[in-house]
TIKOL-343171 format. One record per residue (C-alpha): chain; residue number from 0; x, y, z. Coordinates in steps of 0.5 Angstrom, whole numbers. Example, Ala and Ser with C-alpha at 12.3 -4.5 7.8 and 13.67 -1.06 7.14 Angstrom:
+----+-----+-------+-------+-------+
| ch |   i |    xx |    yy |    zz |
+----+-----+-------+-------+-------+
|  A |   0 |    25 |    -9 |    16 |
|  A |   1 |    27 |    -2 |    14 |
+----+-----+-------+-------+-------+
# end
This chain:
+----+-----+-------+-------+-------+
| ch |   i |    xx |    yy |    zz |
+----+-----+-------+-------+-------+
|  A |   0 |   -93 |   356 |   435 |
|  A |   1 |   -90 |   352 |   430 |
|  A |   2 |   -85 |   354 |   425 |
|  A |   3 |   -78 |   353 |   430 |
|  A |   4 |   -80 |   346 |   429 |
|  A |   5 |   -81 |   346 |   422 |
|  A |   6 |   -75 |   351 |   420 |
|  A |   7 |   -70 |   347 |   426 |
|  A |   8 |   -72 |   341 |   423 |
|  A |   9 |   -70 |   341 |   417 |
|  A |  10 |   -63 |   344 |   417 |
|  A |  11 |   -62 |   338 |   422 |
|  A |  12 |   -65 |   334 |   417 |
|  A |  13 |   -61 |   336 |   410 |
|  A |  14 |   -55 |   337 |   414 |
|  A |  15 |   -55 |   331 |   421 |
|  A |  16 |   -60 |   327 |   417 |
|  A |  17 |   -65 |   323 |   421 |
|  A |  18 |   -62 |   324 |   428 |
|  A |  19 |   -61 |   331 |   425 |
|  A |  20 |   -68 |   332 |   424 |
|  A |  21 |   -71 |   330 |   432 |
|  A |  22 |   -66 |   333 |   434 |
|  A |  23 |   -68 |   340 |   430 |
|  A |  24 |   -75 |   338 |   432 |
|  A |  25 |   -73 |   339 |   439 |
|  A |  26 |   -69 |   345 |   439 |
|  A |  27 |   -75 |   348 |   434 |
|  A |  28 |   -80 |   346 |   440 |
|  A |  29 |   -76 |   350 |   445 |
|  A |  30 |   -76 |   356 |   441 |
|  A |  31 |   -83 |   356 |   439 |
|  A |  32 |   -84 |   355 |   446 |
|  A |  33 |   -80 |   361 |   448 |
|  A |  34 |   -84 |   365 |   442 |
|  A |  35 |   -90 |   364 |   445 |
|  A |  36 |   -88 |   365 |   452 |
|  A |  37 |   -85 |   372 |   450 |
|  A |  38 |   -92 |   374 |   446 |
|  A |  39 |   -95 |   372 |   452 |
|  A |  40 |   -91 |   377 |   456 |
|  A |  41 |   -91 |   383 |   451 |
|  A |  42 |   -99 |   383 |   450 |
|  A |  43 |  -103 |   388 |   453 |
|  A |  44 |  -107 |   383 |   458 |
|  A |  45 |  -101 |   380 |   461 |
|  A |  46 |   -98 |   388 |   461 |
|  A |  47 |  -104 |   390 |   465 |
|  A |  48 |  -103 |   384 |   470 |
|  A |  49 |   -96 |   386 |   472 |
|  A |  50 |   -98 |   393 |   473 |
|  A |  51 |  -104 |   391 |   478 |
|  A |  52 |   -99 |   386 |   482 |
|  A |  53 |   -93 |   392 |   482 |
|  A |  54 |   -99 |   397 |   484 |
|  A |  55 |  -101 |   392 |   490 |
|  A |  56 |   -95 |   388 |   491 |
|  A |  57 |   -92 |   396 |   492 |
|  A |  58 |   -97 |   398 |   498 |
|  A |  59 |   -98 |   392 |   501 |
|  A |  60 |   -90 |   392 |   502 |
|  A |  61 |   -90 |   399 |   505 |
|  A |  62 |   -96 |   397 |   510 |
|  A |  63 |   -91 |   391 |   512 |
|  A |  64 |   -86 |   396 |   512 |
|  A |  65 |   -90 |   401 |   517 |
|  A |  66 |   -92 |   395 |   522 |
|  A |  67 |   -84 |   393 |   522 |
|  A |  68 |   -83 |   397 |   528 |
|  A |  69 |   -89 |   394 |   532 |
|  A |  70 |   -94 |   399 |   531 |
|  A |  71 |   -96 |   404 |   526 |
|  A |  72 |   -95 |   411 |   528 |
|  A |  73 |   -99 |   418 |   527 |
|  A |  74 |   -93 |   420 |   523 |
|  A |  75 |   -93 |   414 |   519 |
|  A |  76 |  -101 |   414 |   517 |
|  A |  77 |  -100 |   421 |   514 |
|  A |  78 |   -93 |   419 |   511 |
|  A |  79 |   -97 |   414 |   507 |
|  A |  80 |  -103 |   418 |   505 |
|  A |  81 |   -97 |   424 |   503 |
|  A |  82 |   -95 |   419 |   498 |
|  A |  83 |  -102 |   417 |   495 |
|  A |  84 |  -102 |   425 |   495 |
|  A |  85 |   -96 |   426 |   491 |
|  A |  86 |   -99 |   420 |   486 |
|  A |  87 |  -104 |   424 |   485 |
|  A |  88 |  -110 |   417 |   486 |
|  A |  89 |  -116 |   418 |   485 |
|  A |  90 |  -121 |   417 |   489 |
|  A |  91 |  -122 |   409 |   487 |
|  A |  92 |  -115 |   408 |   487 |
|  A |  93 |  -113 |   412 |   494 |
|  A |  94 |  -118 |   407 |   497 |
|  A |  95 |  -115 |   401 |   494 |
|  A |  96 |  -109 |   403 |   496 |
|  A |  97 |  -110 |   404 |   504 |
|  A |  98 |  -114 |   398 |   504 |
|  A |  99 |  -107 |   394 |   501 |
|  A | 100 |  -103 |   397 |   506 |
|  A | 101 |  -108 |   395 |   512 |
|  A | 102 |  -108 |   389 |   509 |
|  A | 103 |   -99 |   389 |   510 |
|  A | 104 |   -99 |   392 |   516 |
|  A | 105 |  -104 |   386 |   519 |
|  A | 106 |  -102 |   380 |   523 |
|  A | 107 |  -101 |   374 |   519 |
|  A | 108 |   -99 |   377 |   512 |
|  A | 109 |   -95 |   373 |   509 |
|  A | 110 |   -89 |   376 |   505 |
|  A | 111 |   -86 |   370 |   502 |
|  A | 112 |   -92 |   368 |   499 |
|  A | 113 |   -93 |   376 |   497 |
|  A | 114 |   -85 |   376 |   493 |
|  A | 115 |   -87 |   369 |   491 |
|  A | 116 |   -93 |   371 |   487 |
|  A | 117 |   -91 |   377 |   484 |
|  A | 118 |   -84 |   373 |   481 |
|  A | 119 |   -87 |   368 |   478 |
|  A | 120 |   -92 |   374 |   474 |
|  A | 121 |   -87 |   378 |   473 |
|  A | 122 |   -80 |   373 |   472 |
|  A | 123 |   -80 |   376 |   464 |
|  A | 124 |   -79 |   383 |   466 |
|  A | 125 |   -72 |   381 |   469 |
|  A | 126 |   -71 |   388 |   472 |
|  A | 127 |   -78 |   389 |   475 |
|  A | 128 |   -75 |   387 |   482 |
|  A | 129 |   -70 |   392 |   482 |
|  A | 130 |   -75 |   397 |   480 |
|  A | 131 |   -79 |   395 |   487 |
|  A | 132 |   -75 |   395 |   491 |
|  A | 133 |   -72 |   402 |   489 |
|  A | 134 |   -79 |   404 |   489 |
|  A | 135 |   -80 |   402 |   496 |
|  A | 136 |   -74 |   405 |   498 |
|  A | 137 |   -75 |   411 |   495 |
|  A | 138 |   -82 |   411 |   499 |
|  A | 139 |   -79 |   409 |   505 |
|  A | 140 |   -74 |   415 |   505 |
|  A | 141 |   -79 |   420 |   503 |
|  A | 142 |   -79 |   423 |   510 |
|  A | 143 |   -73 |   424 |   511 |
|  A | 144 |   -71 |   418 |   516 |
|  A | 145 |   -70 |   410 |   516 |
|  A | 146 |   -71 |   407 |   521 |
|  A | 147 |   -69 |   400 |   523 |
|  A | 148 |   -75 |   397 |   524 |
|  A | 149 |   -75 |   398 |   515 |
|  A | 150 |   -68 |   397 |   514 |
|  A | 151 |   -69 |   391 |   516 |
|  A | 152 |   -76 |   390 |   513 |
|  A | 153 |   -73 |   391 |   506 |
|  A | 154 |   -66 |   387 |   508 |
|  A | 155 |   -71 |   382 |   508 |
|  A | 156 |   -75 |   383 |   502 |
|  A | 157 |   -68 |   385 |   498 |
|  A | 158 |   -66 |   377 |   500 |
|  A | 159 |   -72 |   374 |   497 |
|  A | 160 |   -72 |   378 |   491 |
|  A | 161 |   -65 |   376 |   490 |
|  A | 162 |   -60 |   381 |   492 |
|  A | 163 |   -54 |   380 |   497 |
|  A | 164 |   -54 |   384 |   503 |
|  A | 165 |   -48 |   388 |   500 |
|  A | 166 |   -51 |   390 |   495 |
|  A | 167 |   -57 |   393 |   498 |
|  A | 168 |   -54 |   397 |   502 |
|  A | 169 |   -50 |   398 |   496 |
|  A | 170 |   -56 |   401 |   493 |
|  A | 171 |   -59 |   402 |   499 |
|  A | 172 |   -54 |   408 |   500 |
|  A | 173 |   -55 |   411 |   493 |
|  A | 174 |   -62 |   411 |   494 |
|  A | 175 |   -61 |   416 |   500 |
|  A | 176 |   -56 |   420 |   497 |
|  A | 177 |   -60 |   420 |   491 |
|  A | 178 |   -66 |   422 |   496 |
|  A | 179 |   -62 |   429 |   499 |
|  A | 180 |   -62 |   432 |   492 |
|  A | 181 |   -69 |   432 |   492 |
|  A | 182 |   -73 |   438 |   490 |
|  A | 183 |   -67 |   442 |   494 |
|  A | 184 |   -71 |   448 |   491 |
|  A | 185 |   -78 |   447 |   494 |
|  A | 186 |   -75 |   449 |   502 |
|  A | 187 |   -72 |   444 |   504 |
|  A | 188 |   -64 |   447 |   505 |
|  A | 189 |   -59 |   445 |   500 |
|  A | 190 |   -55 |   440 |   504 |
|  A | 191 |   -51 |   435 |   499 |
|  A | 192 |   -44 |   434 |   497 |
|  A | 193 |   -40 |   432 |   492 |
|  A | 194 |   -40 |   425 |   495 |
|  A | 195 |   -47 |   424 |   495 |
|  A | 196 |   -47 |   427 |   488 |
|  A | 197 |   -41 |   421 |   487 |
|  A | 198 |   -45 |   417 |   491 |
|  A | 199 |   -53 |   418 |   488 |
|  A | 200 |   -50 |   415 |   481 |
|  A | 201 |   -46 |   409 |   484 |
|  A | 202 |   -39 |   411 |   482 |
|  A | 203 |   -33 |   413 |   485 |
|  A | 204 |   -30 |   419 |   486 |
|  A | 205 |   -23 |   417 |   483 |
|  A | 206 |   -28 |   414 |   476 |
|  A | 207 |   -26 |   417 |   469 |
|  A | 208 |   -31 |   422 |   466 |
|  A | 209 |   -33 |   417 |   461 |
|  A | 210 |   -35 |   411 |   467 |
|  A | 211 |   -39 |   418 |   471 |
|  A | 212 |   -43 |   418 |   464 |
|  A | 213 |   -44 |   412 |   463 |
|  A | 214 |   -47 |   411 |   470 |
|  A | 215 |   -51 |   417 |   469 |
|  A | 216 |   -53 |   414 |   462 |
|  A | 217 |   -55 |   408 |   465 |
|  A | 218 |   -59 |   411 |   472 |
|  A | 219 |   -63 |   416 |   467 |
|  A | 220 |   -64 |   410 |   462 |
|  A | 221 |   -68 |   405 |   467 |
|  A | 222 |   -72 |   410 |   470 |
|  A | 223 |   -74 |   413 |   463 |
|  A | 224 |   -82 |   412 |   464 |
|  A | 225 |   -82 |   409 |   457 |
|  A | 226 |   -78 |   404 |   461 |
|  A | 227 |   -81 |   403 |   466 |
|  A | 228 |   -88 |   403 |   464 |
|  A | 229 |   -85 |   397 |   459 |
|  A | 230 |   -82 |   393 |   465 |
|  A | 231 |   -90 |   394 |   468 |
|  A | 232 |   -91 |   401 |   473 |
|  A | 233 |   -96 |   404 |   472 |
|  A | 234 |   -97 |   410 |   470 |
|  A | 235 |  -100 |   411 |   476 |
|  A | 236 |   -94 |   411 |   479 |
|  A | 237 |   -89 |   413 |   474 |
|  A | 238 |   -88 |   421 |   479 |
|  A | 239 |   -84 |   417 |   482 |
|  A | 240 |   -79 |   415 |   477 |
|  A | 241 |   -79 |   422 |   474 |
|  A | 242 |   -76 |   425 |   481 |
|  A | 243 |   -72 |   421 |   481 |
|  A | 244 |   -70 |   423 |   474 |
|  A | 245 |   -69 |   430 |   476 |
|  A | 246 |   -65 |   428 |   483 |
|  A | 247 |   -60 |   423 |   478 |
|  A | 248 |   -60 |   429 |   473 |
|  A | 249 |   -58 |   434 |   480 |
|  A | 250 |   -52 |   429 |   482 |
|  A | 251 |   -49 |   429 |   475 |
|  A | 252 |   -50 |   437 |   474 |
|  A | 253 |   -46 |   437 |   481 |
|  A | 254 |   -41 |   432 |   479 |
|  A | 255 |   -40 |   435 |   472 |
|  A | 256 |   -40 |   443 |   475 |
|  A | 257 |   -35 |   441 |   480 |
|  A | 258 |   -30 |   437 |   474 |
|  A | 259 |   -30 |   443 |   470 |
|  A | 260 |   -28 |   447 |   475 |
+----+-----+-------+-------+-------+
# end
């Protein structure tokens, strides 16, 4: 990658002179720099690479998050293979990811380096670390309760990916209210409220129309699978940005039904 160079070059030449020109090839470099460090991204090699670091990254996590208790209960072994069942794995798949989740639930597993590692493959894709800890989140939900030993653990992940305790409670509480309209007609008793509806989209009860659909548009947006599969998910994986699409879409339809009312 050149072109930065000679295109910044010489409109520092013909406009500073020669002090212009180094300085146009300086910043050229960086662009260029910057240019290739996107290709690099964008390519189908390194996209692959950041599924496979999310896929493994996902399930060592949920491991460490099982074992931070202190031990890993009957219940929490069926919770996982629940989840490896509703993502539909193969065979080959189901087994790698019981053997990630041994591995974080062992003693001696090292999270920090575990982030540090999926940060540095995955730093271009601003938005893959929200997406992995909502996704935990929403797996570790998935039965209904959270214990402290995982509010702690994701508290703990949360901070190292970035995020102030604030606003992973924050979203903490959003991925629980999103988590109640859940599949509420496979069973489970309707049990939500016009607050987790409010609630589920991160807005406020006393927020115009306008903001509410904005918010909306925003949630449905980021877990389009177009988008997630760009930030990195697997594909694999993408069942759970479907239902949280379908919960976003419920909480919506409540809050809208309840406005026009």
């Amino acid at each position: 990658m050149f072109y930065g160079k000679i295109i910044a070059g010489l409109i520092g030449l013909f406009t500073f002179g020669p002090i212009g020109l180094l300085l146009g090839l300086a910043a050229g470099h960086f662009f260029d720099t910057g240019l290739a460090r996107a290709n690099l991204f964008a390519s189908p090699e390194h996209l692959q690479r950041v599924q496979q670091s999310f896929f493994e990254t996902s399930f060592l996590l949920l491991g460490y998050m099982a074992k931070s208790d202190g031990n890993i209960s009957d219940e929490e072994i069926q919770h996982t293979e629940n989840i490896i069942s509703q993502l539909q794995l193969n065979p080959q798949q189901r087994q790698e990811a019981l053997k990630l989740f041994d591995q974080g639930a062992a003693e001696g597993f090292e999270l920090e380096n575990t982030l540090y590692a999926f940060v540095e493959l995955c730093g271009a894709h601003a938005r893959l670390k929200h997406t992995l800890l909502m996704f935990l989140m929403s797996l570790a939900l998935a039965d209904q309760q959270l214990d402290e030993g995982e509010h702690n653990a994701l508290l703990r992940i949360g901070s190292i990916l970035g995020f102030g305790s604030a606003q992973l409670e924050n979203l903490l509480n959003m991925a629980r209210a999103q988590e109640s309209f859940h599949q509420q007609s496979g069973g489970r008793p309707n049990t939500t409220s016009l607050a987790d509806a409010y609630a589920a989209l991160g807005v406020q009860e006393s927020d115009s129309d306008q903001q509410i659909k904005r918010a909306y548009r925003k949630l449905m947006s980021e877990n389009h699978p177009d988008k997630l599969i760009a930030q990195g998910v697997p594909e694999d994986m993408l069942k759970i940005g479907t239902e949280k699409s379908q919960e976003i879409q419920a909480a919506y339809e409540l809050i809208k039904k309840q406005r026009r009312g």
